[in-house]
C-alpha positions as CSV (number, residue, x, y, z in Angstrom):
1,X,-12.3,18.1,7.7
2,X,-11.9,19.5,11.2
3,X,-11.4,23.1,11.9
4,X,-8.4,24.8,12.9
5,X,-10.4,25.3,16.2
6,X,-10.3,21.8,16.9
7,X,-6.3,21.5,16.6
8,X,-5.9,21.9,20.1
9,X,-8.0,19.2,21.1
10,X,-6.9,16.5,18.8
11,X,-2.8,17.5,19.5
12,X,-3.8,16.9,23.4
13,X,-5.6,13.3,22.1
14,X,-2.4,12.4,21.0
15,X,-0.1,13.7,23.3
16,X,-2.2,12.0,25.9
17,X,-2.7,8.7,24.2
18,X,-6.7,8.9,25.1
19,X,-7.3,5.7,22.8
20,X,-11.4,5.7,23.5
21,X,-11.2,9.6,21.9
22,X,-8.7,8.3,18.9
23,X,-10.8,5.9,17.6
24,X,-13.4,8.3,16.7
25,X,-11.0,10.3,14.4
26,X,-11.1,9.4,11.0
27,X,-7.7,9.5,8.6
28,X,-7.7,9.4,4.9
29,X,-4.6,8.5,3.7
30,X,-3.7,8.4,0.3
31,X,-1.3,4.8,-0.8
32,X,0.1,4.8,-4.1
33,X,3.1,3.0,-5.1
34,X,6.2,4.0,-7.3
35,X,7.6,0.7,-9.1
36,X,11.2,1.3,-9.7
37,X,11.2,-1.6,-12.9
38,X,8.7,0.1,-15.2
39,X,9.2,3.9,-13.9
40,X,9.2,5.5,-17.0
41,X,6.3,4.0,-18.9
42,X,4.3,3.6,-15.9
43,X,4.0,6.3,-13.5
44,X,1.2,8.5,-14.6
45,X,-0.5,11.6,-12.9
46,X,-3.3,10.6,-10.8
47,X,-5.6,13.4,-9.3
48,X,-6.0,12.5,-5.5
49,X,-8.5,15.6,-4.8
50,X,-9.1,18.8,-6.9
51,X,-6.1,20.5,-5.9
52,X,-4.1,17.7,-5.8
53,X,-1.8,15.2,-8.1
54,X,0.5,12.4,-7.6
55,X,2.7,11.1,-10.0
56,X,2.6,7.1,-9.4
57,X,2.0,4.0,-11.0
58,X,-1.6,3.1,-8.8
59,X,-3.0,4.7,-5.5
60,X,-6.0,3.9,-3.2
61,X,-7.6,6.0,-0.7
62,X,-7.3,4.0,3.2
63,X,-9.3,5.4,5.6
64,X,-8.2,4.1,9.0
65,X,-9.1,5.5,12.8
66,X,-6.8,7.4,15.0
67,X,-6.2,4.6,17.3
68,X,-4.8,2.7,14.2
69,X,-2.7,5.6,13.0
70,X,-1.0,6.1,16.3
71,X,-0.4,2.4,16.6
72,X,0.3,1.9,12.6
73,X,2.6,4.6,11.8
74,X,6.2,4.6,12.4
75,X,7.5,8.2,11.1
76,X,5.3,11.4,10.3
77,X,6.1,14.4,8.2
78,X,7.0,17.9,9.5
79,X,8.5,19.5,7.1
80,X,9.6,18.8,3.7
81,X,11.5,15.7,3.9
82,X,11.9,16.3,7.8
83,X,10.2,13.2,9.8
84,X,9.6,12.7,13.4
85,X,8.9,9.6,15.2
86,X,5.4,8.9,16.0
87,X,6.2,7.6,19.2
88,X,9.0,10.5,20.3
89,X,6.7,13.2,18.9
90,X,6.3,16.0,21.3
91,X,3.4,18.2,21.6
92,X,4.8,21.0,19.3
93,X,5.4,18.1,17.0
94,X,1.8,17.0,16.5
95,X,0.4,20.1,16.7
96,X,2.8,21.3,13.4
97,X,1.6,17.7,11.9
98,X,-2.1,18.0,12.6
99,X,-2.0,22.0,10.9
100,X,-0.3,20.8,7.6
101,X,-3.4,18.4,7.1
102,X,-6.1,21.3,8.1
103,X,-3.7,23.4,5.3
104,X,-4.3,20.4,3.1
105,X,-0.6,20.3,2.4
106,X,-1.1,16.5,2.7
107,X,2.2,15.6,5.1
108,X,3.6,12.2,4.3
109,X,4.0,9.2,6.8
110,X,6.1,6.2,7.6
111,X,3.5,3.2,7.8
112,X,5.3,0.5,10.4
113,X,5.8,-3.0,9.9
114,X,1.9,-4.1,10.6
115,X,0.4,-1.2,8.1
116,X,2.5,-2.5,5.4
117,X,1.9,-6.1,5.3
118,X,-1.8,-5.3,5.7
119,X,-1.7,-3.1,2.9
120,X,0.8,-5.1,1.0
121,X,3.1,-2.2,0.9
122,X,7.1,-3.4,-0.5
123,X,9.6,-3.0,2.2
124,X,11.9,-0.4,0.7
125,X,10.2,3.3,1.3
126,X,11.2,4.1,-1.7
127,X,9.1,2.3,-3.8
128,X,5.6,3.5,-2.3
129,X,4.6,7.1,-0.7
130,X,1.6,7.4,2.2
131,X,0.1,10.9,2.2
132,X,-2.4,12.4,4.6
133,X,-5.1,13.5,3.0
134,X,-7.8,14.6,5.8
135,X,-8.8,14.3,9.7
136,X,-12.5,14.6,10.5
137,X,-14.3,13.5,13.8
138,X,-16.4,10.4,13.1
139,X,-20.2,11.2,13.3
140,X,-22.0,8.8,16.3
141,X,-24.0,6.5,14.7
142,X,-27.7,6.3,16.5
């Protein structure tokens, strides 16, 4: 997990749309889904990390680049239940985003159209939630 030290430089990534620098973040996004038919004998609680649960029928861990998370998600989390768009997002926007993940309060996203049929997400929101669970700077591989 990056530092709070590093915030600044990662918000400026973004802002900037430096792809070459993206692609050596790393996300790890949490995907579980929330079936609507069987939501009462189904949904179970699922511990994510140490700290923290989700209550969900099944969930998989997706770890994906920064390139791919600009270009994949559509909405991010603020807030509780306050989204921004990814691609109207100002600077005071990401940099809000990017400190909720350092906090580990594991914002939610909006995965766009691509993200979901890769993932084989179901079109209604409602029925699946992505959280983010970490940023870290990929290690060079020698």
């Amino acid at each position: 997990m990056i530092g709070k030290e590093q915030i600044d430089k990662i918000v400026e990534m973004f802002v900037q749309r430096r792809i070459a620098e993206l692609k050596n973040l790393e996300f790890a996004l949490w995907v579980c889904w929330l079936d609507q038919r069987a939501v009462f004998r189904e949904l179970r609680i699922i511990d994510v990390e140490e700290d923290f649960k989700v209550l969900c029928v099944y969930g998989v861990r997706v770890i994906i680049d920064g390139r791919e998370f600009l270009n994949s998600m559509a909405g991010m989390e603020l807030s509780e239940k306050y989204y921004v768009s990814v691609e109207s997002a100002t600077r005071e926007d990401w940099k809000m985003f990017i400190e909720r993940i350092v906090e580990e309060e594991h914002p939610r996203v909006i995965p766009g159209y691509a993200f979901r049929r890769k993932f084989g997400l179901p079109d209604s929101s409602s029925l699946y939630e992505v959280y983010v669970l970490s940023v870290d700077v990929r290690e060079e591989k020698k």
